[in-house]
Structures are given as structure tokens and as C-alpha cells.
N, C-alpha and C positions, 0 to 999 in steps of 0.2 A: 504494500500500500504506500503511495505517496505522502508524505511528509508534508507541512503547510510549505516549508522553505522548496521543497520543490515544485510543489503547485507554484507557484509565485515565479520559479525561475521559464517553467513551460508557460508565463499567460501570454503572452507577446504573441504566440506560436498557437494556442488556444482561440485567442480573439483574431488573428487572421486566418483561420481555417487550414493550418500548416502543420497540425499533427495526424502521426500515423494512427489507424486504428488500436492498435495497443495504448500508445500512450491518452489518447481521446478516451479509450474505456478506464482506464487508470486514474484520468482529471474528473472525468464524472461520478466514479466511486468515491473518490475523497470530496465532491461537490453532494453528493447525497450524503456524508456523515458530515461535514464540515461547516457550519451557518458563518463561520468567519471569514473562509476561504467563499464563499457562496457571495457573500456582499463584497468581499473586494473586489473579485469577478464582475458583479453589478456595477462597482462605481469605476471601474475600467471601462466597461462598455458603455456607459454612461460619458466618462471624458472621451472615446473617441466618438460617440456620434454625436460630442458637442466640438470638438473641434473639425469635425466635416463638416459643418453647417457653417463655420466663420467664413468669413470672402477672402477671395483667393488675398488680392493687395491689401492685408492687415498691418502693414509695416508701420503706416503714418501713424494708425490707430494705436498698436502698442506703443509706439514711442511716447503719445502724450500719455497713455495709461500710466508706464512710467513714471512719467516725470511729473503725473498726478500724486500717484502712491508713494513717490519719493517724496514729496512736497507733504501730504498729510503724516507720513511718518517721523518728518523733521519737525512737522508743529507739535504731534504726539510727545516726542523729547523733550522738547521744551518746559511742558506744563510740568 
């Protein structure tokens, strides 16, 4: 049986459809005993089909996100 740390090392390979049948049956036995592994699994497939949905040219946009978050975290220190 897989291990959490192994679950974890296969999700990459999981969430893009790139496991063999053994190890596929192997992530979903430790996915039916594991509720931990089971939600990480969810908030993985959750960041990627939220970073598919961003638009392609996001560059300008994080840059001011940045230098938003940089900007509120410096007033944060301050207080």
C-alpha cells in the first residue's frame, strides 16, 4: 500500500492522466482509506482548473498583484 508521502510524490502524474494501471489502482486504494490524501487530491485539482481559467497574458496583472501584496504587507509591519 502507498504511503501519504508517496501519494503526494505520484499527484502530478495522477492529475495529468500519466499513471500506469498498477500504480492508478494503488492511488485509488490509498484514496479510498485516506480522507487526507483524498482532499489534497481535491485542492490540487481545484488549483489546476483554476489556473486554466486565468488568461493567457497575466503578466501585467500579477505584476500589480505584487506590488499590491507587497505594498499591504509593508503597511501590515508597520502597525
Amino acid at each position: 500500500m502507498l504511503t501519504c508521502k508517496e501519494l503526494v510524490a505520484l499527484s502530478s502524474d495522477l492529475l495529468d492522466s500519466q499513471l500506469g494501471l498498477r500504480e492508478k489502482l494503488a492511488v485509488r486504494r490509498h484514496l479510498l482509506l485516506c480522507r487526507h490524501c483524498r482532499r489534497f487530491i481535491r485542492q490540487m485539482r481545484l488549483t489546476q482548473a483554476t489556473l486554466r481559467r486565468l488568461p493567457e497574458n497575466r503578466e501585467a496583472g500579477l505584476d500589480l498583484l505584487a506590488a499590491r501584496l507587497a505594498e499591504l504587507r509593508r503597511d501590515h509591519s508597520r502597525r
